[in-house]
C-alpha positions, 0 to 999 in steps of 0.5 A, a space after each residue: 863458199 866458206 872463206 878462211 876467215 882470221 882469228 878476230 873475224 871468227 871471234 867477231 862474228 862469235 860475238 854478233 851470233 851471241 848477240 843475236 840469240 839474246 836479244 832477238 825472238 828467233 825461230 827454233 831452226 834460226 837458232 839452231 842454225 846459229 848455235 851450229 855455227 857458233 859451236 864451228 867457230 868455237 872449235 876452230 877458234 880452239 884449234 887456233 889458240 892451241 897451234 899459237 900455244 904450241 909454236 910459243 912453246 917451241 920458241 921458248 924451249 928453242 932458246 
């Protein structure tokens, strides 16, 4: 049941995930299961900041 979260949800919810494993004793799969979302999150937020990079690039060379 993933929903396609916006960029500031993703990057929010990065946030509390580092949060959490900082501030709190986890468990080795707690942690591991948080690390594996963080480390989706930042790859699809990667993704996200390289579409916006290349439409900015059309633009600029369209005008």
């Amino acid at each position: 049941m993933e929903e396609k979260m916006k960029f500031e949800d993703k990057l929010k919810r990065l946030d509390e995930i580092v949060e959490t494993m900082s501030n709190k004793s986890l468990s080795l799969d707690d942690s591991i299961a948080l690390y594996e979302e963080g480390n989706k999150i930042i790859k699809d937020l990667e993704k996200a900041l390289k579409e916006a990079e290349n439409k900015i690039e059309k633009v600029i060379e369209s005008k």
